[in-house]
C-alpha positions as a printed NumPy array, in Angstrom:
array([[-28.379, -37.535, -26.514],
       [-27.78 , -34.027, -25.578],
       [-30.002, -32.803, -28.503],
       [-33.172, -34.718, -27.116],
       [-32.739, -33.73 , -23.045],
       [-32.681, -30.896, -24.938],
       [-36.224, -30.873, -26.334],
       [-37.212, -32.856, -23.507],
       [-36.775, -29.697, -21.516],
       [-38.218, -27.612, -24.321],
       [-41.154, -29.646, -24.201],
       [-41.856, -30.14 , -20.672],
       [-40.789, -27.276, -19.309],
       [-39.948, -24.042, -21.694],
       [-43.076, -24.656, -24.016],
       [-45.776, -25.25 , -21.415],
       [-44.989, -22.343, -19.413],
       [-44.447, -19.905, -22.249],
       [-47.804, -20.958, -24.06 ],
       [-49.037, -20.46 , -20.524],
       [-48.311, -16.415, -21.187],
       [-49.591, -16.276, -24.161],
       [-52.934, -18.106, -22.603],
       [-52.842, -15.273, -19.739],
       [-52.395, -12.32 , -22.484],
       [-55.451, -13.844, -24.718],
       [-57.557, -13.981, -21.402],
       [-56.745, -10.675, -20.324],
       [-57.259,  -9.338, -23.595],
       [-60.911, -11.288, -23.563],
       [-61.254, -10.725, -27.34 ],
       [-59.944, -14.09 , -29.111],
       [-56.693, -11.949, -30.213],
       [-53.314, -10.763, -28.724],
       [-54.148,  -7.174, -29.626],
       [-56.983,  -5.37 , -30.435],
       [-60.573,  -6.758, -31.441],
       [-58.644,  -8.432, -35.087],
       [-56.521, -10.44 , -36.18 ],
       [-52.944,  -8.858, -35.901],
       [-49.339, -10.557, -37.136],
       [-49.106, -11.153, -33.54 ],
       [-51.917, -13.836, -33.712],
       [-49.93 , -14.87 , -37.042],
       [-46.81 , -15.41 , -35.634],
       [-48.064, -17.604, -32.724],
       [-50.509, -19.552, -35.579],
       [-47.475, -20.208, -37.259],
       [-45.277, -21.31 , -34.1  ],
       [-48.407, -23.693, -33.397],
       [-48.68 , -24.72 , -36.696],
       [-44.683, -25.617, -36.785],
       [-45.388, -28.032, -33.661],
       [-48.025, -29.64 , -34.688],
       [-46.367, -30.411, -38.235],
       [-44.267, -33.112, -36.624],
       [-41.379, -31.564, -37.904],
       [-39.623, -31.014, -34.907],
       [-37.8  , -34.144, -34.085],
       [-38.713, -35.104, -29.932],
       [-41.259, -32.176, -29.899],
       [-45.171, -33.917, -29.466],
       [-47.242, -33.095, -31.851],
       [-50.177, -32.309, -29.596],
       [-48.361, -30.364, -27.03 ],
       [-50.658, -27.179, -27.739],
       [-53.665, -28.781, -27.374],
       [-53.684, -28.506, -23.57 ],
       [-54.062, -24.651, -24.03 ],
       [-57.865, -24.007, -25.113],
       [-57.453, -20.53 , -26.216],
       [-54.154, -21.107, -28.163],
       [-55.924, -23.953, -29.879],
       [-59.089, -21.81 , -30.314],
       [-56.868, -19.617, -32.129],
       [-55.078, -21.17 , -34.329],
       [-58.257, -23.199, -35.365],
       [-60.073, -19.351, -35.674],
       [-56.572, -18.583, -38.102],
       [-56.712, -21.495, -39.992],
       [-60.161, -21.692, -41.287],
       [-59.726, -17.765, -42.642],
       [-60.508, -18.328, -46.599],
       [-57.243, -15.848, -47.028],
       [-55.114, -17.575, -44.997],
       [-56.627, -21.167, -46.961],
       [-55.695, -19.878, -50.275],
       [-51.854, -18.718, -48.703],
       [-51.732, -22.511, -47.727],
       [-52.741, -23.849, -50.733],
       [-50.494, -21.519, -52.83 ],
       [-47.511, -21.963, -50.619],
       [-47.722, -25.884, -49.519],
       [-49.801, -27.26 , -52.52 ],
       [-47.039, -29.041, -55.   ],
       [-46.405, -32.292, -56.382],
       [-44.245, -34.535, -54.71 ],
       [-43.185, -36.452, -57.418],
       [-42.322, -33.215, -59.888],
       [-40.143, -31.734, -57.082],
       [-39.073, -34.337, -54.865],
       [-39.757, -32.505, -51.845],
       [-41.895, -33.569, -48.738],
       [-44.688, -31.64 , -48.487],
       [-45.239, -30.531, -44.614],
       [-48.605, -30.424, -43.927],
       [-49.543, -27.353, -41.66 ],
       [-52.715, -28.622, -40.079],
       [-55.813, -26.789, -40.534],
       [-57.099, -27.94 , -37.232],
       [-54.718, -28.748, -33.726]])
């Protein structure tokens, strides 16, 4: 019980306002990225943190909770559809089920 008040907060409350930020640093940095005019591990990390929430994997954490934020979302969409960052995917998340008995997470090419 304690676990999903929890990520009831984290969801309502912690998330929202700390995507908010990262909204506010995108927009003041008015070129699609955290730093500079490219793609940084910056932009990376926060692709990855969206990518992590929209998985599902997180057990009381919605799915579509980044969507609200337009340039978060613009961004991670911009990330994902990189032909480098494709292949990564592919190599890193691409195995069968049955010949490892692992579930394969699906990191979302689109949020």
């Amino acid at each position: 019980v304690i676990k999903k008040q929890m990520r009831a907060a984290l969801s309502n409350d912690a998330l929202p306002k700390y995507f908010g930020y990262l909204e506010e640093i995108l927009e003041a940095n008015n070129s699609g990225w955290f730093v500079g005019d490219d793609m940084t591990i910056a932009d990376i990390a926060v692709w990855s943190l969206l990518g992590w929430i929209a998985q599902g994997v997180l057990d009381d954490i919605p799915t579509d909770l980044p969507k609200s934020f337009e340039r978060l979302t613009h961004l991670y969409n911009q990330i994902s559809q990189k032909p480098k960052v494709q292949e990564w995917k592919k190599m890193t998340y691409s195995y069968e089920e049955s010949a490892t008995g692992e579930y394969n997470y699906h990191v979302p090419d689109k949020i």
